[in-house]
DRENDO-1510 file (C-alpha; in Angstrom, 1 decimal, always signed):
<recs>
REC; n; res; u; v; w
REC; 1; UNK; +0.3; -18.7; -35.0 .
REC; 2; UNK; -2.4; -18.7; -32.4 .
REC; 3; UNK; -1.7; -16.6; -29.3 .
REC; 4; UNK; -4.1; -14.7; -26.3 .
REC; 5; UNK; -2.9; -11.3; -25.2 .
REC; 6; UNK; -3.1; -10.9; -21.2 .
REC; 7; UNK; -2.5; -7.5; -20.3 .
REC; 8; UNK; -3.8; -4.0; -18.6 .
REC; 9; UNK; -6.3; -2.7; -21.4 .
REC; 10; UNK; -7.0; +1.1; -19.8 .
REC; 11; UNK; -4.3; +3.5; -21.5 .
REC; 12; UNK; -5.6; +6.1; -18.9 .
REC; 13; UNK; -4.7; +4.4; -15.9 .
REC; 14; UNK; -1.4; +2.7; -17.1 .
REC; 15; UNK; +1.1; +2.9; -20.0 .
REC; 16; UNK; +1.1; -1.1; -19.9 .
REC; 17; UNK; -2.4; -0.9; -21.6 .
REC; 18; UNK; -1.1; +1.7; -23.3 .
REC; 19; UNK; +1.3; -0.1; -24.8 .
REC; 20; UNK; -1.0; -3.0; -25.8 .
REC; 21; UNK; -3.7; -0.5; -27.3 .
REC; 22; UNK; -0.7; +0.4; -29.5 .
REC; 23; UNK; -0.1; -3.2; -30.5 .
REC; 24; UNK; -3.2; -4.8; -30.9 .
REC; 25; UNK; -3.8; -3.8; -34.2 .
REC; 26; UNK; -0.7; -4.8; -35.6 .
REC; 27; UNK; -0.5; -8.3; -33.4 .
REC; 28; UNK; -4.1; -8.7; -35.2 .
REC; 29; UNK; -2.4; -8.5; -38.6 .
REC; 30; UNK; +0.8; -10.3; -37.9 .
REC; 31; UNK; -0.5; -13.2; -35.3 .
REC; 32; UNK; -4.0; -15.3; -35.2 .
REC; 33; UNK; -4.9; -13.1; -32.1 .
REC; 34; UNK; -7.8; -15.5; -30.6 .
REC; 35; UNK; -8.2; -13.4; -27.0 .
REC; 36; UNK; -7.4; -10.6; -25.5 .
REC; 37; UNK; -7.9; -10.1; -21.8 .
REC; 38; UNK; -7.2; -8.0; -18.5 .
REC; 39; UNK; -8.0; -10.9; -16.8 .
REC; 40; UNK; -11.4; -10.1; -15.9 .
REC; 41; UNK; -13.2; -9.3; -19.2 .
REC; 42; UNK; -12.1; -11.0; -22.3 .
REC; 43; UNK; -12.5; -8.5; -25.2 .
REC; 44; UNK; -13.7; -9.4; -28.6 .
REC; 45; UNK; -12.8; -6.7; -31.3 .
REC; 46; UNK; -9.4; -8.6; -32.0 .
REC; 47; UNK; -11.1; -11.9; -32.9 .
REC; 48; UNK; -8.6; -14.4; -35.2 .
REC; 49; UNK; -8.6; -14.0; -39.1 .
REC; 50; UNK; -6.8; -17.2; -39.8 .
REC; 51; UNK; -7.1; -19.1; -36.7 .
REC; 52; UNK; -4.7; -22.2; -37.0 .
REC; 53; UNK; -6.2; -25.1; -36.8 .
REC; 54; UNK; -4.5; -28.0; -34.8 .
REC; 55; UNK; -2.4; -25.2; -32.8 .
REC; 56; UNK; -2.7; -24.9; -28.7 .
REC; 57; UNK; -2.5; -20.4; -28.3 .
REC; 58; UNK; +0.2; -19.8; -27.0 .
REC; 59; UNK; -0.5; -17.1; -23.8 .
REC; 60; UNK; +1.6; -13.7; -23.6 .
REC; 61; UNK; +1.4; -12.7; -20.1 .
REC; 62; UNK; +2.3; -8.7; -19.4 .
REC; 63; UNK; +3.9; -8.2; -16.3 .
REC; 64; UNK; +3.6; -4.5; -14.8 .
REC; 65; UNK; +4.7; -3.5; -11.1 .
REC; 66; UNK; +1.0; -2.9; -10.3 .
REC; 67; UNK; -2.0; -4.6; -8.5 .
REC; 68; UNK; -3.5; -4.4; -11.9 .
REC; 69; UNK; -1.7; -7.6; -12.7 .
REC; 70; UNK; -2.8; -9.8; -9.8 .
REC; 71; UNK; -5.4; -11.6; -12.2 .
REC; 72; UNK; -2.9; -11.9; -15.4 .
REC; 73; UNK; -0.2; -13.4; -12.9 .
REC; 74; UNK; -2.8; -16.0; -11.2 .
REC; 75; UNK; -3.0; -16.9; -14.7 .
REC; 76; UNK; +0.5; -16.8; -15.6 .
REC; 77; UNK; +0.7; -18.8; -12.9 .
REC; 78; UNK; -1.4; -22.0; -13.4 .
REC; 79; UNK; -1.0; -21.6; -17.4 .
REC; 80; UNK; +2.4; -21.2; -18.5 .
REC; 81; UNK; +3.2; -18.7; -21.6 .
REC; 82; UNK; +5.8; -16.2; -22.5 .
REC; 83; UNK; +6.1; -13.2; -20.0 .
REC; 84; UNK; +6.5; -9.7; -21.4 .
REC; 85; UNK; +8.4; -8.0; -17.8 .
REC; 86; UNK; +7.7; -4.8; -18.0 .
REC; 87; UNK; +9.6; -4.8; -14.3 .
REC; 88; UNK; +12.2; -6.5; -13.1 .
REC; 89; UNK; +10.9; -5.9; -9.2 .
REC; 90; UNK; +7.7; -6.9; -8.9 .
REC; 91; UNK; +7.4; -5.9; -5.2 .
REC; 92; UNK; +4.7; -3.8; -5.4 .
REC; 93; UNK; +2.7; -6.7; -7.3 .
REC; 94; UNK; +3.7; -9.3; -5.0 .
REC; 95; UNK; +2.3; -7.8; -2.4 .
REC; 96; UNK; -0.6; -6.5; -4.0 .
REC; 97; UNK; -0.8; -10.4; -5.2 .
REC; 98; UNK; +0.0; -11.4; -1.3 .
REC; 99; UNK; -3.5; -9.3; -0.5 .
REC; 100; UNK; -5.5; -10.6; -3.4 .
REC; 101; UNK; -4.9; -14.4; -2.0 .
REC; 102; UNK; -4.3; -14.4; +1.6 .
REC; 103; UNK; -3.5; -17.8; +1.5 .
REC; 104; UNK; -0.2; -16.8; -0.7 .
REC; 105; UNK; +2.8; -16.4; +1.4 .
REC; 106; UNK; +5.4; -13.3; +0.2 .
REC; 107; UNK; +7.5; -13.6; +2.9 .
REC; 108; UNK; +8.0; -17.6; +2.0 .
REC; 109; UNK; +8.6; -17.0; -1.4 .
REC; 110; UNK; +11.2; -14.2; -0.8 .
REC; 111; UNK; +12.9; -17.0; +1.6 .
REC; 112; UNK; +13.3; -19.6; -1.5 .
REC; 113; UNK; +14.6; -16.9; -3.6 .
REC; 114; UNK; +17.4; -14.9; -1.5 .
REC; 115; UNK; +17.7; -17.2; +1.4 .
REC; 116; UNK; +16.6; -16.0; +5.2 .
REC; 117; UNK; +18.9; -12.8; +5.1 .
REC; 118; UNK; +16.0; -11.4; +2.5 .
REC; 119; UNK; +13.2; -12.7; +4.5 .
REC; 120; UNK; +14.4; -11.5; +7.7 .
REC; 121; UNK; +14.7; -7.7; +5.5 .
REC; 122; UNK; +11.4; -8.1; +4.2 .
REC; 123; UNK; +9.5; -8.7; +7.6 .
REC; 124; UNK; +11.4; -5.5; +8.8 .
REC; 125; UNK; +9.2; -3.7; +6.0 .
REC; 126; UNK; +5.8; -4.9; +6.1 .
REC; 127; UNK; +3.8; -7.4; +8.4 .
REC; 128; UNK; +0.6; -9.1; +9.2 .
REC; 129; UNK; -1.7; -10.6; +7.2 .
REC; 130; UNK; -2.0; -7.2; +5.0 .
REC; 131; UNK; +1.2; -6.7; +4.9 .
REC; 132; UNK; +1.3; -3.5; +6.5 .
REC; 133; UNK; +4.7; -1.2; +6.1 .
REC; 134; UNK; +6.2; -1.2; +8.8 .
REC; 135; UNK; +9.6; -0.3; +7.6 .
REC; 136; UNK; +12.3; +2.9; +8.7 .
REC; 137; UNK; +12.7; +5.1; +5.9 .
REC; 138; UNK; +13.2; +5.5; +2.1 .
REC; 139; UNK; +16.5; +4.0; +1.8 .
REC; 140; UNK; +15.7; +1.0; +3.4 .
REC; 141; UNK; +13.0; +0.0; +0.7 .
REC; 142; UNK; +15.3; +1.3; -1.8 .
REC; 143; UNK; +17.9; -1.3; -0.8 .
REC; 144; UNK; +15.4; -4.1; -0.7 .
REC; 145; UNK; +14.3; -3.7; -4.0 .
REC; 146; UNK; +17.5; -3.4; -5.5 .
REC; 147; UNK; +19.3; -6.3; -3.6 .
REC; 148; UNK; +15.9; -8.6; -4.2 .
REC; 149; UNK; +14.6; -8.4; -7.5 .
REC; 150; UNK; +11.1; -10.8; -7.1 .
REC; 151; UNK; +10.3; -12.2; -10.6 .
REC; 152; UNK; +11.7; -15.5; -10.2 .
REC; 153; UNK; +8.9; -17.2; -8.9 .
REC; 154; UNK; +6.5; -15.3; -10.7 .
REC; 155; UNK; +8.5; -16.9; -14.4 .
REC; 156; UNK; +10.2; -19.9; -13.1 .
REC; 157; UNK; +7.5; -21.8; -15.7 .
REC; 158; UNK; +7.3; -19.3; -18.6 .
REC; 159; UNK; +7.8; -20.7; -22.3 .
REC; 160; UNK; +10.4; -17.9; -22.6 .
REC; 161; UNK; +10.8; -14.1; -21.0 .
REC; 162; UNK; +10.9; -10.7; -23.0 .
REC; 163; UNK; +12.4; -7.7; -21.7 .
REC; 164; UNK; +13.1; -3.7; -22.7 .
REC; 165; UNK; +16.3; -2.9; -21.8 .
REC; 166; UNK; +19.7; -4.7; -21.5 .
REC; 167; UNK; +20.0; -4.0; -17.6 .
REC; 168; UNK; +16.7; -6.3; -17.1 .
REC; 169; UNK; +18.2; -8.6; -19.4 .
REC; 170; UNK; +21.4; -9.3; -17.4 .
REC; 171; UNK; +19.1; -9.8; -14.6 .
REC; 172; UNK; +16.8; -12.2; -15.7 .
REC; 173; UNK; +19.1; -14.2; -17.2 .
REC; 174; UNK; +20.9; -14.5; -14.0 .
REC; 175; UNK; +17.7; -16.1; -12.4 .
REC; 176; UNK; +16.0; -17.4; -15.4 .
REC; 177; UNK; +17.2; -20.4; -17.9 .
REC; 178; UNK; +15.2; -20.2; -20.8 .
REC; 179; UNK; +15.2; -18.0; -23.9 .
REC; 180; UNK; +15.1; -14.4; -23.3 .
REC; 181; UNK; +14.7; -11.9; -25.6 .
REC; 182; UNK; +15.3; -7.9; -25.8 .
REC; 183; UNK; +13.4; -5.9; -27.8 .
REC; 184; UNK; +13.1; -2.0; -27.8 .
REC; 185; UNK; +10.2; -0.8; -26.2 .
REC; 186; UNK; +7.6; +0.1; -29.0 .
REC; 187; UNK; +5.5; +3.6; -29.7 .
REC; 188; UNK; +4.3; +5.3; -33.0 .
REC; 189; UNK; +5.9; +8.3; -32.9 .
REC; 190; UNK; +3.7; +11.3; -35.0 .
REC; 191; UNK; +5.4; +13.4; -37.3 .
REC; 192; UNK; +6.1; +16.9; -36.0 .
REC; 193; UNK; +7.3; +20.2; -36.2 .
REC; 194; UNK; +9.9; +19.7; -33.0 .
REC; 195; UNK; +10.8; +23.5; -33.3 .
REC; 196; UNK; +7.4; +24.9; -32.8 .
REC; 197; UNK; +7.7; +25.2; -28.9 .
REC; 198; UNK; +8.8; +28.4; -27.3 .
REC; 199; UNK; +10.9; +28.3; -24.4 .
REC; 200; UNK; +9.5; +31.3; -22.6 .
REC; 201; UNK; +9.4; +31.3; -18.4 .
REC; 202; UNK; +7.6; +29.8; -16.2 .
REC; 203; UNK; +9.0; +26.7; -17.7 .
REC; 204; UNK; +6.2; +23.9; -17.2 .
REC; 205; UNK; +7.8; +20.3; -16.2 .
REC; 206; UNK; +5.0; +17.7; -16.7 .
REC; 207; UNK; +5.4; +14.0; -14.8 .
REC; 208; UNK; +3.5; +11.1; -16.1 .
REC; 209; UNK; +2.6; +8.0; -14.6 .
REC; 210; UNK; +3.1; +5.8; -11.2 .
REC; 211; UNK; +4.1; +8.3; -8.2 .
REC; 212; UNK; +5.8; +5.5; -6.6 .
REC; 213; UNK; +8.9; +5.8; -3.8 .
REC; 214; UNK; +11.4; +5.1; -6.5 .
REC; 215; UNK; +9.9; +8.3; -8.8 .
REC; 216; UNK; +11.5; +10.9; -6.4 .
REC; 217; UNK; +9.3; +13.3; -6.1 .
REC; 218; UNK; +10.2; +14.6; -2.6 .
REC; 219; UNK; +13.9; +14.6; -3.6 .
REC; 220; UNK; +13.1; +16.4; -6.6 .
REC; 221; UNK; +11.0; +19.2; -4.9 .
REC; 222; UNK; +14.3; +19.3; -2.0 .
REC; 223; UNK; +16.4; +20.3; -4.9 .
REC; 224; UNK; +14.4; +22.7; -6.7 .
REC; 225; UNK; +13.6; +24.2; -3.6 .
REC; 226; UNK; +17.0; +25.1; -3.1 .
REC; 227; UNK; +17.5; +26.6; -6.6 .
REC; 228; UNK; +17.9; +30.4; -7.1 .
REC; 229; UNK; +14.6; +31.0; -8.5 .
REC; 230; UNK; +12.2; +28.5; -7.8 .
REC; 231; UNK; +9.6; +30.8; -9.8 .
REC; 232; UNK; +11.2; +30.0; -12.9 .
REC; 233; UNK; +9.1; +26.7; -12.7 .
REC; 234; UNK; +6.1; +24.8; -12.7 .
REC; 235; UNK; +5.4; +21.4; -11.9 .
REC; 236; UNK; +2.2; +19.7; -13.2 .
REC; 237; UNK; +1.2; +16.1; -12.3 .
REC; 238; UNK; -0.4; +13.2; -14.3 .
REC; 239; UNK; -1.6; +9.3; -13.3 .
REC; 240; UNK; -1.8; +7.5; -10.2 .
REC; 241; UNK; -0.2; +10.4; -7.8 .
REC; 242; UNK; +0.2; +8.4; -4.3 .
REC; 243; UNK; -0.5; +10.7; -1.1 .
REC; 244; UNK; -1.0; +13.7; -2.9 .
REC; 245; UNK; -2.2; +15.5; +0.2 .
REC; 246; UNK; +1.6; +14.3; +2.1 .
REC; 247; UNK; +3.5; +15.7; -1.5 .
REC; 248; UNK; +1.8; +18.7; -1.7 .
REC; 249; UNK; +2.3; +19.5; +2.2 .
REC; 250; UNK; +6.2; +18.5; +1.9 .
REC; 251; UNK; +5.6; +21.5; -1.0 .
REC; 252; UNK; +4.3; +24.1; +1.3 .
REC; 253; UNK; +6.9; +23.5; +4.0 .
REC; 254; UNK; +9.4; +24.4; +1.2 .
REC; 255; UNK; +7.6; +27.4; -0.2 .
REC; 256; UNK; +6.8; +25.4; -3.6 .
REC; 257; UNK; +3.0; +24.5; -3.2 .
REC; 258; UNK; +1.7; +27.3; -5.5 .
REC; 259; UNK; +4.2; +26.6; -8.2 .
REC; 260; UNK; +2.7; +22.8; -8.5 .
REC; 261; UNK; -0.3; +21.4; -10.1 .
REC; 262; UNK; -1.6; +17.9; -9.0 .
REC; 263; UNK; -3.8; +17.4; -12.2 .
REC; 264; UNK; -4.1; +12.9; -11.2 .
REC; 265; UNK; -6.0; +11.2; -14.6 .
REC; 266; UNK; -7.1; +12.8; -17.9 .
REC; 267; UNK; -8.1; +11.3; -21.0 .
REC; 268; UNK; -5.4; +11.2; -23.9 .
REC; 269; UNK; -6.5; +14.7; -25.5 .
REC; 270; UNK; -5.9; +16.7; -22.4 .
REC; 271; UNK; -2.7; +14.9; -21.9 .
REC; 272; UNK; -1.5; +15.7; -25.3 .
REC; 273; UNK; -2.3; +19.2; -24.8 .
REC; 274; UNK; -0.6; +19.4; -21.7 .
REC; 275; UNK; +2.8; +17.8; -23.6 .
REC; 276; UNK; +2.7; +20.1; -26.4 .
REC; 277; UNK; +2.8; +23.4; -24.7 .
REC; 278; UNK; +5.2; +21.2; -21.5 .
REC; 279; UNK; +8.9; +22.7; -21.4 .
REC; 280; UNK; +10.7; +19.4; -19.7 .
REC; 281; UNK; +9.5; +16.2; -18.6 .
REC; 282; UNK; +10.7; +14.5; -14.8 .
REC; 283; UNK; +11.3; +10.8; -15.0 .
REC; 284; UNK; +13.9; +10.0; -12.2 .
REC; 285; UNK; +13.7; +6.5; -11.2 .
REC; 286; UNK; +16.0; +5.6; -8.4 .
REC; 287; UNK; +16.2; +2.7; -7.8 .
REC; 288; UNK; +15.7; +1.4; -11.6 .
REC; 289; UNK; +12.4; -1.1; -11.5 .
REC; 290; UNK; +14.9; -2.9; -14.9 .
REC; 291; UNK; +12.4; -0.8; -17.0 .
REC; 292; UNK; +12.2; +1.2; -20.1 .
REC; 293; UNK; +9.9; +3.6; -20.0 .
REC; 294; UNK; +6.8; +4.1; -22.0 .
REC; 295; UNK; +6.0; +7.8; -20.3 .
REC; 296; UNK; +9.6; +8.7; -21.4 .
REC; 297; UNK; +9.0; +7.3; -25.3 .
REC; 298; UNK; +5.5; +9.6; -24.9 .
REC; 299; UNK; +7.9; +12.5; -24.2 .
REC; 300; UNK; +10.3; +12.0; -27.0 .
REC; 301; UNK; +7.3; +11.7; -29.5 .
REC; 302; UNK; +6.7; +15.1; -28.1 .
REC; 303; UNK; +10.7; +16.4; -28.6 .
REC; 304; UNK; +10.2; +17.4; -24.9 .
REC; 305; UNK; +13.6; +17.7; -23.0 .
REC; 306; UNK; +13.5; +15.4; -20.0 .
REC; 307; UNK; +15.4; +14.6; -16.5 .
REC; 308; UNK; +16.2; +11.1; -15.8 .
REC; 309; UNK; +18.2; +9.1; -13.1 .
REC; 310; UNK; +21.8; +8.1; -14.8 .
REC; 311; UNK; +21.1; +3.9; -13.8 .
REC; 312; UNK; +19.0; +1.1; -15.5 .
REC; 313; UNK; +17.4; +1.7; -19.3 .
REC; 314; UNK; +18.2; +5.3; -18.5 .
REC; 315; UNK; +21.6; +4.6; -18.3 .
REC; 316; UNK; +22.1; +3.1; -21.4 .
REC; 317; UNK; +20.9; +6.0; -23.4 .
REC; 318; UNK; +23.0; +8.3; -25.3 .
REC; 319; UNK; +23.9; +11.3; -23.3 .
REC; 320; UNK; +22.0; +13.5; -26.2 .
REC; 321; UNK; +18.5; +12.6; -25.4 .
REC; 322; UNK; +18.2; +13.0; -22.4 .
REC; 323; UNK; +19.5; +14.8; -19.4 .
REC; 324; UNK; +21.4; +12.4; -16.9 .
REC; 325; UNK; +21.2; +13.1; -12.8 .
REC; 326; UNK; +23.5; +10.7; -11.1 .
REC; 327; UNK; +21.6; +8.5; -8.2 .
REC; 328; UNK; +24.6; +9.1; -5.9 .
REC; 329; UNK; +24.5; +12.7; -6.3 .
REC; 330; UNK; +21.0; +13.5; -7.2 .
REC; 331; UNK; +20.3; +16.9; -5.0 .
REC; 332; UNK; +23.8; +18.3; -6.4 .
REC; 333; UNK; +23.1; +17.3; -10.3 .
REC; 334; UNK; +19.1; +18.4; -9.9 .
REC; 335; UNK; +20.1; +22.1; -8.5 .
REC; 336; UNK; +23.2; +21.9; -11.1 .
REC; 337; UNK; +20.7; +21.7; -14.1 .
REC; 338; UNK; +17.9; +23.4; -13.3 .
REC; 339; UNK; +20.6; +26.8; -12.0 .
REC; 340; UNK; +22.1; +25.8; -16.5 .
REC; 341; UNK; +18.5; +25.9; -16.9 .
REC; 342; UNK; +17.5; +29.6; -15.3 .
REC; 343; UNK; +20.7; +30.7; -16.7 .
REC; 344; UNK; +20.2; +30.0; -20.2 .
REC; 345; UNK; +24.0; +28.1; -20.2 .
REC; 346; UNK; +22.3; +24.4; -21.4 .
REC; 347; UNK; +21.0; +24.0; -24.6 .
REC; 348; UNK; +18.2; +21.9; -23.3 .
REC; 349; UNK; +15.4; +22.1; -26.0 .
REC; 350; UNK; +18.1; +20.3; -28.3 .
REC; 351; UNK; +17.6; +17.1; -26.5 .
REC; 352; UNK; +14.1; +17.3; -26.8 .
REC; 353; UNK; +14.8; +16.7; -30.6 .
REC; 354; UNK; +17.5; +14.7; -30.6 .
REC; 355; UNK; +14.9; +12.5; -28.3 .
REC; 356; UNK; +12.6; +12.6; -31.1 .
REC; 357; UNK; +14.8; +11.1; -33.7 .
REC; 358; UNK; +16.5; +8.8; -31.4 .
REC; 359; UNK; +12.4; +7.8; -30.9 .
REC; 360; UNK; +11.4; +7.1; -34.5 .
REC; 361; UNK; +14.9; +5.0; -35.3 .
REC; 362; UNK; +15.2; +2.9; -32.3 .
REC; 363; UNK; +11.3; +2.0; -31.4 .
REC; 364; UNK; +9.6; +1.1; -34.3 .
REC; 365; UNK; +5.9; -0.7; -33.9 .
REC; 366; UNK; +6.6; -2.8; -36.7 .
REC; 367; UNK; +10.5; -3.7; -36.0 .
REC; 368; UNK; +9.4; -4.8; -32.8 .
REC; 369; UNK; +5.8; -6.9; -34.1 .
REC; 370; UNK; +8.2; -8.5; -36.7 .
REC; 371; UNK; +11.0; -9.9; -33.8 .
REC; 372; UNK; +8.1; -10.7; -31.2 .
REC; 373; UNK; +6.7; -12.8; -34.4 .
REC; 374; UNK; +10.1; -15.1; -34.6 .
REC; 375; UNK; +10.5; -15.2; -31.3 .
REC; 376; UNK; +7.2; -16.7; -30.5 .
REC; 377; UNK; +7.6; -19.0; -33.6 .
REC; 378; UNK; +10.7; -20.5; -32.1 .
REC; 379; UNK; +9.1; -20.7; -28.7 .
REC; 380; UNK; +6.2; -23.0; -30.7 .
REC; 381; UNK; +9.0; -25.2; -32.5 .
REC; 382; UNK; +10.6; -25.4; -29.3 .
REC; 383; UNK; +7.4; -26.9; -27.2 .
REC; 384; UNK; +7.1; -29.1; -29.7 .
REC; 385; UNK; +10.1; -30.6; -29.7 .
REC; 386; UNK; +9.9; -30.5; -25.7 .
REC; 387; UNK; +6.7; -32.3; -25.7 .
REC; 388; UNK; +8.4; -35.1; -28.2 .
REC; 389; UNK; +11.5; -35.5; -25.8 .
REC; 390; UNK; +10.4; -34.8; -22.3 .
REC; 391; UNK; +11.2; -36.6; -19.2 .
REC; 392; UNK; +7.5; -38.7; -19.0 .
REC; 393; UNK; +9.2; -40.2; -22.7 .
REC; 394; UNK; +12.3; -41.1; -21.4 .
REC; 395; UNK; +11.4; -42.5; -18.4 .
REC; 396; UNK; +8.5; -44.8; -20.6 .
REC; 397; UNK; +11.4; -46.0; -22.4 .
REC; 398; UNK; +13.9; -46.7; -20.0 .
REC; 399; UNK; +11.1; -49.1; -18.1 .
REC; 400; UNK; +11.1; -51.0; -20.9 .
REC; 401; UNK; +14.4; -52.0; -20.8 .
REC; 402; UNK; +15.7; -54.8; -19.1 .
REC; 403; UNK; +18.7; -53.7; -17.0 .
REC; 404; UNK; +20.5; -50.3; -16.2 .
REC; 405; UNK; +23.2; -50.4; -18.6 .
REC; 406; UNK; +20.1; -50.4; -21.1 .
REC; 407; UNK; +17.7; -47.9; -19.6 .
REC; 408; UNK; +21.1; -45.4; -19.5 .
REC; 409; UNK; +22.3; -46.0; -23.0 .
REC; 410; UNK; +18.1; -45.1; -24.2 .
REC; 411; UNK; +17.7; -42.3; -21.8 .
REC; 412; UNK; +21.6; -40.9; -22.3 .
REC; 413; UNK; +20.5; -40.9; -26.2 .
REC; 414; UNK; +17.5; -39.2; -26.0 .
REC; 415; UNK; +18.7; -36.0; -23.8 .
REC; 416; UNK; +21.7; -36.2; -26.5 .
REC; 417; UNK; +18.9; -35.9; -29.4 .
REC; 418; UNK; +16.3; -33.8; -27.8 .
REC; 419; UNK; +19.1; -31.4; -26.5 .
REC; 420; UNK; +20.3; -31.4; -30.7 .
REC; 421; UNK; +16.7; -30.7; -31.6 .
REC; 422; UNK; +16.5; -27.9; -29.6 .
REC; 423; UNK; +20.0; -26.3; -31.1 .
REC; 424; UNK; +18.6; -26.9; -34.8 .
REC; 425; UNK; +15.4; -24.7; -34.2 .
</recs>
């Protein structure tokens, strides 16, 4: 089967490409891999074995919460394929999308969606032609994004939709028709010795990734501030960190600033460094984008003990991997485990290992190649019998009849047979 990868290639600047870097190799082996693109530069090291002749690629499309998928979802766009949605909001990409082409209206497309209610909500955030925020407060976006999910438009003519977790897959299926699939969210996970690390204080708490609104990093530094021993910690952070400078002065006015580290990119061996030797991992993620996480899979391949918001993917883990801080009463549950913490009363390293079992079991490369394989095989079987039976056939047949009794008997019989193809593949 022929297919072109669209995705984020940089593993430095998002997990996305991460993700993909991961994959590539093994897509090459399983698939007839004829591109591979960001979307600006099509890369050649992944060029097709066995390329199948008389077979159209079918485009995979990777759909990240980013302004590093404008160009993929132009394409996505104007040339359907199967989305991977990495997020269920894709807020942050429409309006990144909205700048890219001023021409594109988000506030329109938000109307067709969710009516004039959501419109009239998203104008009270951001306005002008750059979209500029213009909105109260935290809770306000938080509401927004949680009551209007934007990936409808963005899939409304994908071949089919893959998601991570089961909480995105409730939700697209809500908005979406076509075949969806759930598959775990892959990583190869190392083999290692998960009780090397020593637990000795100042406890270092790495974050990884995105410091968007919904990551809580002011909440988090409220709570800890409030702790008995803030000392007893140190914060160090990785990726994309939005207004540093505002985080880092919110630290001072609570007395935290020289406990925290705002380290921004490093390459992949600095990074893994800075995991091995890290004591706990914060991932909150209030509200849920719909995702799994690949910076939480990167901390389980580590057997690091990590913090997570108690909704979405994170939700639906076992309560041994990880440990669960409850969106409605975040500052209370933070304080709560980091005071088990300082006390020694929480057996917390334990569910950095259990993490790291759960890892290796559930989120297998190859598991997950092998059902993106027959998915993508019965999303070719199905265009094909699409293209046999469409509407352009039917109606080509029903002109050729000579009343209306005959054109509904022909076009009645062809639904009936296209719509029995479909079942059999």
């Amino acid at each position: 089967m022929n297919i072109r990868w669209l995705s984020p290639l940089d593993r430095e600047k998002t997990e996305i490409g991460r993700y993909s870097q991961t994959l590539l190799p093994y897509l090459h082996r399983a698939l007839s891999l004829t591109v591979v693109s960001d979307a600006t530069t099509v890369h050649q090291e992944f060029s097709p074995e066995s390329y199948v002749l008389g077979m159209e690629p079918i485009n995979i499309y990777n759909l990240g919460n980013s302004y590093m998928h404008c160009g993929i979802l132009k394409l996505a766009m104007e040339d359907p394929g199967v989305v991977i949605l990495h997020d269920v909001c894709l807020l942050e990409l429409g309006l990144a999308y909205a700048r890219y082409l001023p021409d594109w209206n988000l506030s329109e497309m938000v109307a067709i969606e969710y009516g004039f209610h959501a419109r009239k909500a998203f104008d009270a955030l951001y306005h002008g032609v750059a979209l500029e925020w213009c909105g109260e407060d935290q809770q306000q976006y938080d509401t927004f994004v949680t009551s209007y999910p934007l990936f409808e438009t963005f899939t409304k003519n994908a071949y089919g939709i893959v998601v991570h977790s089961n909480y995105a897959l409730e939700k697209v299926k809500q908005k979406y028709k076509g075949p969806v699939l759930k598959l775990d969210l892959p990583y190869e996970a190392p083999e290692i010795d998960v009780d090397q690390r020593r637990y000795d204080p100042p406890l270092e708490i790495v974050f990884c990734g995105h410091a968007g609104p919904n990551r809580r990093l002011p909440q988090f530094l409220d709570a800890w501030s409030q702790v008995s021993r803030p000392d007893y910690f140190r914060l160090f952070l990785y990726g994309n960190i939005n207004k540093a400078d505002e985080l880092l002065s919110h630290a001072k006015n609570l007395g935290l600033a020289e406990f925290i580290n705002v380290v921004g990119f490093v390459d992949d061996e600095e990074l893994d460094r800075a995991l091995s030797r890290a004591h706990l991992a914060l991932n909150l993620r209030n509200p849920t984008m719909g995702e799994a996480s690949a910076s939480q899979l990167r901390y389980w391949a580590n057997a690091i003990p990590s913090i997570v918001s108690d909704v979405g993917w994170y939700g639906e883990l076992p309560d041994n991997v990880v440990m669960k801080v409850s969106p409605i009463r975040e500052q209370e549950d933070i304080i709560a485990l980091l005071e088990r913490i300082i006390s020694g009363d929480l057996n917390f390293p334990e569910m950095g290992v259990n993490g790291y079992h759960y890892l290796r079991e559930r989120h297998n490369v190859q598991r997950y190649i092998e059902g993106l394989a027959e998915y993508l095989k019965f999303i070719s079987q199905k265009r094909f019998t699409d293209s046999i039976f469409d509407d352009r056939l039917i109606g080509v047949i029903a002109s050729m009849c000579h009343d209306v009794d005959d054109s509904n008997i022909f076009e009645g019989a062809l639904r009936k047979l296209s719509d029995m193809t479909g079942d059999l593949i």
